[in-house]
C-alpha positions in Angstrom: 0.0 0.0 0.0 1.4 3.1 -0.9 0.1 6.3 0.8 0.2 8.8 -2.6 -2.6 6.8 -3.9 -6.0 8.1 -3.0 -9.1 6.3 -3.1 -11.1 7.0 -6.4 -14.5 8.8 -6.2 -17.1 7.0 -8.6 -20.1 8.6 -10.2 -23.3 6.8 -10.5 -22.5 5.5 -14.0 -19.1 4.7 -13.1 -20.3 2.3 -10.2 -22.8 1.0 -12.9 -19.9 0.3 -15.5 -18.2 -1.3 -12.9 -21.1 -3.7 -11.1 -21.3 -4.9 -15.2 -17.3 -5.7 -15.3 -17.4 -7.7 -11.9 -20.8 -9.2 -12.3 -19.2 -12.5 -14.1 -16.4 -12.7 -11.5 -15.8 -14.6 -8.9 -14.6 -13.6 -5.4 -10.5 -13.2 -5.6 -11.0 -12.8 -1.0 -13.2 -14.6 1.3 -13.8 -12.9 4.8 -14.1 -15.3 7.8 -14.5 -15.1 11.5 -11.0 -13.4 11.8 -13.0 -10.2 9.9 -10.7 -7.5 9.0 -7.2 -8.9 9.8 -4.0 -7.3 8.6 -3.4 -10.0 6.5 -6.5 -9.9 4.8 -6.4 -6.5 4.2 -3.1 -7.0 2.8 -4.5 -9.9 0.3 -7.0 -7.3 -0.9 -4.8 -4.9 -1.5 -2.5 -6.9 -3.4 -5.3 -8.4 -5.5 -6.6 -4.3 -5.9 -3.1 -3.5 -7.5 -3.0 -7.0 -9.9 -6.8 -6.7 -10.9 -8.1 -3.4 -10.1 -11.7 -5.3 -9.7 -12.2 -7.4 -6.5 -15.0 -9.2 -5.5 -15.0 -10.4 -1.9 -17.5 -12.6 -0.2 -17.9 -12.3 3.1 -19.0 -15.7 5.0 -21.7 -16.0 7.7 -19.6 -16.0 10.5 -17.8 -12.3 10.0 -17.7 -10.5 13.2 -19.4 -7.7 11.5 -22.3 -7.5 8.7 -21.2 -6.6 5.1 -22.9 -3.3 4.7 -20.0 -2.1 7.5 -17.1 -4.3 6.4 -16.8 -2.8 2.8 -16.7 0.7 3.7 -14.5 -0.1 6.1 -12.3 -2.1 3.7 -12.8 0.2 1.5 -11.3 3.0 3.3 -8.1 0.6 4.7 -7.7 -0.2 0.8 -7.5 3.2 -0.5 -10.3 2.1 -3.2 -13.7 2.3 -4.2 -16.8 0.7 -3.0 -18.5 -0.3 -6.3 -21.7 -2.4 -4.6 -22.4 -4.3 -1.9 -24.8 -6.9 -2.6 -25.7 -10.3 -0.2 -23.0 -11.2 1.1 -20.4 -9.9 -1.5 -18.3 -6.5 -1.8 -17.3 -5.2 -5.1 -13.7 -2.7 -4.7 -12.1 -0.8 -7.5 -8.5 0.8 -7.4 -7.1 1.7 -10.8 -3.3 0.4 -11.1 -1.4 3.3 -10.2 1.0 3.5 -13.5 -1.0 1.1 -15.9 -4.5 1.1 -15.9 -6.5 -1.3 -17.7 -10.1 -0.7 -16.7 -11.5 2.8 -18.4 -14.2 4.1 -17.0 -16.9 6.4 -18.6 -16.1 10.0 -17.9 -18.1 11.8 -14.8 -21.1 13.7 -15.8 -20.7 12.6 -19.4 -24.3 12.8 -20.6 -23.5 11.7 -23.9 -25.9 15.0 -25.6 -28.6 12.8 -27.0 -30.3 11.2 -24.4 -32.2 9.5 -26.5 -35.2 11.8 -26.8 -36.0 14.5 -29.5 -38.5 17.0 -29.4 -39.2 16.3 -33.0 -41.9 13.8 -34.1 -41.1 11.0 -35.9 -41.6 10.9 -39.8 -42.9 7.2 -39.6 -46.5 8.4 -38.9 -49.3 6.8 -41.4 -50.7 9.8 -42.5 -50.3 9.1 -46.1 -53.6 8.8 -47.9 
């Protein structure tokens, strides 16, 4: 862990980017009844720096309930807290020199939205 990295700060459609990349992964960490040990956190971190992603499942016998461990991981990490869902904890760190993972830009709309103001042409009006 290397204190001149900060954790990022994800946008809504960030998070949503990355819930889609870790969706088909499986959990790289499993927290047991030792909860947050150094070493673990130290597993995560190193797993954070090799895959940027981690999922972590977090078993039934944690000391403390998921929706407090991944904040708190989070924070110990230096990373993000992409979604906690069940049982399981999504974290995202870019690699600090080589990122691989590109997230959407913040507050990128995009412009079109999808709607126009315009009707469409495609009505059957022609008689």
């Amino acid at each position: 862990m290397s204190p001149a990295v900060s954790a990022p700060e994800l946008d809504g459609r960030q998070r949503r980017h990355l819930r889609a990349l870790g969706h088909h992964q499986k959990a790289i960490v499993h927290i047991g009844d030792q909860g947050l040990s150094p070493g673990l956190v130290q597993a995560v971190d190193l797993a954070l720096t090799t895959h940027e992603l981690v999922k972590v499942k977090v078993g039934g016998d944690a000391p403390v309930p998921p929706a407090e461990l991944g904040p708190e991981l989070a924070r110990e990490t230096r990373s993000a807290l992409a979604q906690v869902i069940g049982r399981t904890l999504l974290l995202y760190r870019p690699h600090p020199k080589k990122p691989r993972i590109v997230l959407p830009k913040k507050g990128a709309g995009g412009g079109g939205g999808g709607h126009d103001d315009e009707p469409d042409d495609d009505d059957e009006d022609d008689e």
